[in-house]
LOSESE-515858 format. One record per residue (C-alpha): x, y, z. Coordinates in pm, whole numbers, plus 32768, in hexadecimal, padded with zeros to 4 digits. Layout:
<recs>
XYZ/...
</recs>
This chain:
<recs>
85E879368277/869179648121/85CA792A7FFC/8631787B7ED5/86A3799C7E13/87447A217F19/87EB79117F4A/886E78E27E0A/88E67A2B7DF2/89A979E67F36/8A2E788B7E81/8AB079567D44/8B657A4C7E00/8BD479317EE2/8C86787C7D8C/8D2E79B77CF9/8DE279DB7E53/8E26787D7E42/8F0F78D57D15/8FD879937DDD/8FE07A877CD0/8EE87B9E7D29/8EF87C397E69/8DC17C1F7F53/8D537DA77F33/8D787D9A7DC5/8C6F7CBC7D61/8B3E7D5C7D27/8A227C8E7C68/89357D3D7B8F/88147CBC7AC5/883C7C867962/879E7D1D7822/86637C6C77B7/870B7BDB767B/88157B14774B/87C479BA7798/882E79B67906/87B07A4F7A7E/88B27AF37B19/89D07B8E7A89/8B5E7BE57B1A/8BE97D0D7A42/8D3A7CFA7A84/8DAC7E5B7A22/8E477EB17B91/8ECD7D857BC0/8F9E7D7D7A7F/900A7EEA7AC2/907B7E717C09/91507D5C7B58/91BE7DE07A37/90DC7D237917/901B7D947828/8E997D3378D8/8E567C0877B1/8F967B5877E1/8F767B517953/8DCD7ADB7930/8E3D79A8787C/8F5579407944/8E5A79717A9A/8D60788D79C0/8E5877757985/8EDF77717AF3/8D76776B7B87/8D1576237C29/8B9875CC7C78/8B2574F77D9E/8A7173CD7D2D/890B74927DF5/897F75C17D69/884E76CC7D01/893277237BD6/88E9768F7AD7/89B9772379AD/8B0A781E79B3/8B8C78C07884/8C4579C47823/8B8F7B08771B/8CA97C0476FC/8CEF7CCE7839/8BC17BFB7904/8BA97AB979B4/8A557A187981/89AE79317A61/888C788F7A3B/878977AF7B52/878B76257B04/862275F47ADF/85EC74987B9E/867375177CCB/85CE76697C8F/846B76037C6C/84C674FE7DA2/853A763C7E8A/843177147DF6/831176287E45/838975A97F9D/838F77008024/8219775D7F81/818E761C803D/824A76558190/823E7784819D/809D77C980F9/8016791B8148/8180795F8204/822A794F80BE/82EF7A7F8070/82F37B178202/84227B9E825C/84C17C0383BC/85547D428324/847F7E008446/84947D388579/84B77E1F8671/84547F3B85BF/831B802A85C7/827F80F584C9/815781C184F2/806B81DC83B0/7F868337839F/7E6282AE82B3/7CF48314822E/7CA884148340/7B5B846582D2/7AB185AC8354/79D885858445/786685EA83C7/78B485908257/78748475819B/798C83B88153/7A1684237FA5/7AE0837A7EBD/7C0484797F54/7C0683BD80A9/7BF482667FD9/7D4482BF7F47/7DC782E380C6/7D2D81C7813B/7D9080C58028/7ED581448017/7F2681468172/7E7D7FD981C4/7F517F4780B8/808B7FE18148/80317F708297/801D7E06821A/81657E49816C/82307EA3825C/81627DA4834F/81FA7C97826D/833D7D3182A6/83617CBC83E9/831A7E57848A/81F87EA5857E/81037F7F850F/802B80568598/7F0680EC84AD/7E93823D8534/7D4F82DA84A9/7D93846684CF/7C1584C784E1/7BFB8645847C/7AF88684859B/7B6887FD8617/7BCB89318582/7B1C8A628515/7A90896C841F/79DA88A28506/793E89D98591/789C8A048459/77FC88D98491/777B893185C6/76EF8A9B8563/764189D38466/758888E18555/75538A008629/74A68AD48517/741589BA8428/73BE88AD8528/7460874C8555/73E986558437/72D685708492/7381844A83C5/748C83698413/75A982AB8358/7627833D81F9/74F3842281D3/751F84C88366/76B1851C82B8/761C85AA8160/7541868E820D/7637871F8306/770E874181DE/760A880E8133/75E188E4822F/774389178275/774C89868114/760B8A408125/76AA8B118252/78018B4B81D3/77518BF4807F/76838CB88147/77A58D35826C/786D8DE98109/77788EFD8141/77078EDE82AD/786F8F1E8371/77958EC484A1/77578D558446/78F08D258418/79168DC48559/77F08CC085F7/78FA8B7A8534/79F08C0685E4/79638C458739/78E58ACD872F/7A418A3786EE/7AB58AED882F/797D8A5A88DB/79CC89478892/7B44894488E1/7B0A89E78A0E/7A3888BD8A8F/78A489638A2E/77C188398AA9/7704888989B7/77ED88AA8877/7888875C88FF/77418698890D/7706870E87AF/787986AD8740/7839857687ED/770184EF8732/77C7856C85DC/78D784A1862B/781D8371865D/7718839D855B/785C83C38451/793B82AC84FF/782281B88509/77F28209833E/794281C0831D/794A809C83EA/786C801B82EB/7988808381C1/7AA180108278/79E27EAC82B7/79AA7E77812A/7B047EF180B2/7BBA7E0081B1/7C3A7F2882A6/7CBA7F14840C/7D33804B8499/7DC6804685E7/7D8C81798664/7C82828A8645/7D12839C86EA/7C7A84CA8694/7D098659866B/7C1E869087A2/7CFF856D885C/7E338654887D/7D85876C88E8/7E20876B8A5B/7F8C878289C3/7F2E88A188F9/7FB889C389E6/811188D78A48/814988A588DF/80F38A2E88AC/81E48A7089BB/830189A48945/83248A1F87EC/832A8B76887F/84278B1F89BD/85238A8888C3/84FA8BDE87E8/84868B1486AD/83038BD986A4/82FD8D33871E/81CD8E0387B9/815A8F5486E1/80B6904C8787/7F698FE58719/7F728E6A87F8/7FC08DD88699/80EA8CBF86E4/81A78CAF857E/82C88C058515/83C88CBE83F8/85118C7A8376/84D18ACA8373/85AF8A108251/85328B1A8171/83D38ADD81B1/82A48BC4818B/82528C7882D7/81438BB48376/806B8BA984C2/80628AF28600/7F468BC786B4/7E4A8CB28649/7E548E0A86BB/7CFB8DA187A8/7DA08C978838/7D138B7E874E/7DD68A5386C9/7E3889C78576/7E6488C184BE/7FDA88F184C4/7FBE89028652/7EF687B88664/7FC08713857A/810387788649/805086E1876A/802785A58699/819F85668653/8205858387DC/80E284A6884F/816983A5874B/82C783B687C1/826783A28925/817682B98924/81E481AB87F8/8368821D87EE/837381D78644/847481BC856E/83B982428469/827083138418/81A982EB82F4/80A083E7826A/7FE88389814B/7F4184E4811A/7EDA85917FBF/801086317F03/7F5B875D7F2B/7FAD87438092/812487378059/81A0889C80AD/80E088718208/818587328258/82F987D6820C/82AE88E382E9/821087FD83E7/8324873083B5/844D882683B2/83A388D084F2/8397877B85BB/851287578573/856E88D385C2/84A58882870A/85DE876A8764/84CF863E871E/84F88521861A/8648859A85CB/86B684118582/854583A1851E/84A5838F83B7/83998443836E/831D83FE8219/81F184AC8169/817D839F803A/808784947F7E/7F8E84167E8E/7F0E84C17D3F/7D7585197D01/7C5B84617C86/7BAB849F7B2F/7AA384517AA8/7A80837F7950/7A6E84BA789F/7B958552791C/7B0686257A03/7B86864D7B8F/7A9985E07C6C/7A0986F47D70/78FA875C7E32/78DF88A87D95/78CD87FC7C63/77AE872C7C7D/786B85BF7C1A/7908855F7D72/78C583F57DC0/7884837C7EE1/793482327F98/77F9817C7FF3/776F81D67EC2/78BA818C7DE2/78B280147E89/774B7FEE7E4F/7781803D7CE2/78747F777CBA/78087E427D60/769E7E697CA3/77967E607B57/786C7D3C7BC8/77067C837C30/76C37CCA7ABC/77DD7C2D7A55/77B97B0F7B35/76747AC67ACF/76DA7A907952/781D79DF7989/77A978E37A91/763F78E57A99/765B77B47B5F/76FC77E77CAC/760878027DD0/7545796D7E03/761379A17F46/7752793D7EBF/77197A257D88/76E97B547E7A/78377AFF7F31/78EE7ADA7DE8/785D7C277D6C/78BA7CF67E8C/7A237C307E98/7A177CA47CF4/799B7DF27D3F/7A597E787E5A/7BB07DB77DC7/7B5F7E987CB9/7B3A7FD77D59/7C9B7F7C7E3A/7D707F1F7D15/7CFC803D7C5F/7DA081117D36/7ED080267D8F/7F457F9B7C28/7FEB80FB7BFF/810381F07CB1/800F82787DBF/807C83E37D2D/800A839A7BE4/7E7184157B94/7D93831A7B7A/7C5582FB7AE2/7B1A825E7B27/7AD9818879EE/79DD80447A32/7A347FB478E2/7BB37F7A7932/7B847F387ABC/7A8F7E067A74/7B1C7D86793C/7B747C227927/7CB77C257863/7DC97D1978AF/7E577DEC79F3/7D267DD77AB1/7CDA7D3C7BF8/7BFD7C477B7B/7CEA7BD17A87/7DA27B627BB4/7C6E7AEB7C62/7C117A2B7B2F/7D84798D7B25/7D7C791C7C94/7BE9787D7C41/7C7F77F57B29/7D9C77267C0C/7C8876C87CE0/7BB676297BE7/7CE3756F7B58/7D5674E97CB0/7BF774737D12/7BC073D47BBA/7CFB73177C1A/7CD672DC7DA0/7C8C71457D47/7DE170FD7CEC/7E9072027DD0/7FD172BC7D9B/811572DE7E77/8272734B7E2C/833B72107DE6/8322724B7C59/835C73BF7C4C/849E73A77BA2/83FE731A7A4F/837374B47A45/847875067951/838C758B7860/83E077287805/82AF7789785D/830676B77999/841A77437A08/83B478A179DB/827D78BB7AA7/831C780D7B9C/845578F37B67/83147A187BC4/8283794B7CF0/8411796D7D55/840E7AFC7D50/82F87B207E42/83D67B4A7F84/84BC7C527E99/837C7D197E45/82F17D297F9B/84737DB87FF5/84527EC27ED6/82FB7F0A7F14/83177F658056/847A803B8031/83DC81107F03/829581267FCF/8220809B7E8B/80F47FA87EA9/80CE7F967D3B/82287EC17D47/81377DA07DE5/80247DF27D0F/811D7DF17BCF/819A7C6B7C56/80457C0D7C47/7FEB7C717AE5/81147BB07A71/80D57A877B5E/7F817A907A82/7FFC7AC17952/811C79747965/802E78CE79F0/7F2F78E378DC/8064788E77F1/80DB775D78CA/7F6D76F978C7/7F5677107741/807F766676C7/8090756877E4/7F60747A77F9/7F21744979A6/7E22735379A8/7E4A72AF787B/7FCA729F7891/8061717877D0/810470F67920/805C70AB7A7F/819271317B08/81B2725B7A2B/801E72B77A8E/808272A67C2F/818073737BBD/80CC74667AF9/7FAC74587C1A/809A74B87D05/812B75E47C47/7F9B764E7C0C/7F78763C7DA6/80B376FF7DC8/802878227CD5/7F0078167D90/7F8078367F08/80A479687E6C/7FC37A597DC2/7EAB7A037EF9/7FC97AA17FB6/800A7BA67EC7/7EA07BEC7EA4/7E767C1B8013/7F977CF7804C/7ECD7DE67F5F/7D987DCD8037/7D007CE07F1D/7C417BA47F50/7C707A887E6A/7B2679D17E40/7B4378377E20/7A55785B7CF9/79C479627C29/
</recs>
């Protein structure tokens, strides 16, 4: 369907050709300046070259030869110099605006863009063995929000979770079990002690050569099928997959797939094979398969000299399964910048190997996490936080904040509202920005009440809620909508009109703070509109359905909005 602003864009081109003036590929609309009174804006500089007029002349004579239909969206033409202004008429934009909110409801803004179309999103892949960090929550946040994006653009998606279970890494895991023990505990605690003794054992193999040499002897083990290193890997994988269930349940996250680096283990050799048939790696005397001379790239490896993998070959092995088995048009990693030289060269090699020459692959790369100090979060620093324990912290803080701003609401309903609060928070935190920007972990600004924060925007949609239940005796509908001529009126619902153009941006810059950015402002009119214009008090019954109905309209958009972010929006807070 086309949306009302689409449509009026269509109708405004539609009356310049009318004129007969202005050829067809010569009218390109722009938006204006903020200090012109008007929405969409014809500069006519090519079209006067093409005639011969200096571009003000020929702007005024298109204004007086326009001619409006009596349902026209346009409102208003005049001329400014070398532009032609046009502005929305406000009845018939509030009735358009409205109409598609309520037929539409949690639809509203969906596009078909993608029918037809698969992309394939690479998102959180935590390691197996390791607690899940704020570094995978980046990942994970990022990636379901872009799922739901492009979702919502009509494509099918398929969310993989690329589960770093293999590797010479992994074997340290394994040495470790085999030297420390396996932990006695389960859950979160089970994945903190393997971590310490991974940690414990990698200090202590920088002197003792022989411990590196027992990591590495238990990755081949296990790649060469050890019953014993797989029963290990086995209970690892479960005991991790099974903690981050538990994340990925709170924070609103369905991956697809969960196909681990073990899962392409039996294409290994083929994919070996190819890249050396088709002379893109070559074999050194050593065993070691390397590949040189790629776009410029750093010389990198596809085998170790003992015959062991790497992450480049398992990743290689990743691309090819995807193209085989889901045929995309597009591949999305959202992987640390950090990562970004390994995803060229994966990239670049997968292309030099004859595959996804006509296919996307995209790497959107996200920026670290500090601390409220300023400091880069780490491990070997001693301030990493952990997921389950940054969404317990947070929800405890949003319970706090609960407590003292509606010490009424039911126990139960207080804890659902808190962990709504508290993991909205932690989302939009990382989502009200350009994913490569930093972010930092500051509880102040993620659960404040007034400003860019998620509850803001929880607090705006409670607010609508209360209003339209306070008002449910005398009902609204949408026969009166055209007395919302108000400013304040007309732009929020102006805003509620941009939602279908955001989602389009959002999801061709990759960019889910576009959605989150829509929001804010769908927050902020709102709390104009509901300053200047009394709702349930209005001087008019008519004017109050109205204003009840634009109230239920906010309320269903930025819901939508909201959820595209991976945020819920609580009835009442």
């Amino acid at each position: 369907m086309k949306y009302t602003l689409e449509r009026f864009t269509a109708e405004v081109r539609s009356v310049i050709a009318a004129t007969g003036r202005v050829a067809p590929e010569l009218i390109e609309t722009a938006t204006p300046k903020p200090n012109i009174p008007a929405d969409l804006a014809f500069p006519v500089f090519r079209a006067a070259k093409a005639l011969g007029l200096p571009p003000p002349q020929l702007a005024n004579e298109l204004a007086a030869s326009i001619t409006l239909a009596p349902d026209s969206l346009i409102g208003a033409v005049s001329a400014a110099g070398p532009f032609l202004n046009f502005s929305l008429h406000p009845q018939r934009l509030a009735e358009a605006v409205l109409a598609e909110i309520a037929q539409q409801g949690a639809a509203y803004g969906t596009h078909s863009d993608g029918t037809g179309q698969m992309i394939v999103v690479d998102y959180s892949a935590p390691n197996i063995a390791k607690r899940m960090h704020v570094g995978h929550i980046r990942s994970t946040i990022i990636g379901q929000s872009l799922v739901n994006i492009f979702r919502a653009l009509g494509y099918t998606v398929v969310g993989d979770n690329h589960l770093g279970d293999w590797g010479k890494q992994f074997g340290v895991v394994l040495a470790a079990i085999e030297l420390y023990g396996r932990p006695a505990v389960e859950g979160e605690a089970a994945l903190e002690a393997l971590e310490a003794q991974y940690a414990r054992y990698a200090a202590a193999a920088k002197d003792q050569p022989d411990l590196d040499e027992a990591a590495r002897h238990w990755s081949l083990r296990l790649e060469q099928g050890d019953p014993q290193a797989r029963e290990l890997w086995q209970w690892c994988v479960d005991l991790t997959m099974r903690a981050a269930q538990r994340n990925y349940d709170r924070l609103g996250v369905h991956i697809d797939h969960a196909y681990g680096e073990s899962f392409y283990e039996h294409m290994l050799p083929g994919v070996i094979a190819e890249a050396l048939d088709k002379g893109v790696a070559q074999r050194e005397e050593g065993g070691a398969v390397v590949i040189t001379d790629l776009e410029k790239l750093p010389t990198f490896l596809l085998q170790r000299s003992d015959g062991g993998t790497l992450y480049m070959t398992r990743d290689l092995a990743t691309v090819l399964f995807r193209l085989d088995e889901f045929s995309p048009t597009r591949i999305i990693y959202v992987i640390g910048e950090p990562q970004a030289l390994h995803l060229r060269q994966l990239f670049a090699l997968t292309r030099a190997m004859g595959h996804a020459r006509e296919i996307d692959l995209v790497h959107v790369a996200f920026g670290t996490v500090f601390d409220a100090s300023g400091q880069p979060l780490s491990t070997r620093r001693g301030n990493m936080v952990y997921l389950e324990s940054l969404l317990d912290e947070a929800v405890a803080r949003a319970l706090a904040v609960v407590e003292q701003k509606s010490p009424d609401l039911p126990a139960e309903e207080k804890q659902a509202v808190a962990e709504a609060v508290g993991v909205g928070a932690v989302v939009y935190n990382d989502l009200y920005q350009d994913t490569k920007r930093n972010i930092t972990l500051d509880w102040d600004r993620m659960l404040a009440t007034e400003g860019n924060s998620a509850t803001y925007l929880q607090y705006s949609h409670a607010r609508c809620g209360s209003i339209l239940r306070r008002g449910a005796a005398d009902g609204h509908d949408l026969a009166h909508v055209a007395l919302l001529t108000h400013p304040s009126e007309v732009r929020l619902i102006k805003h509620l009109a941009r939602l279908p153009d955001a989602l389009r941006e959002a999801g061709s810059r990759y960019a889910p703070f576009v959605i989150a950015d829509w929001c804010y402002t769908t927050a902020r009119e709102f709390g104009v509109f509901f300053e200047q214009c009394p709702v349930l008090k209005a001087e008019q019954v008519e004017l109050r359905s109205a204003r009840l109905a634009l109230v239920a309209a906010t309320a269903r958009a930025l819901k939508v909005g909201l959820g595209l972010l991976g945020i819920q929006a609580p009835e009442r807070m």
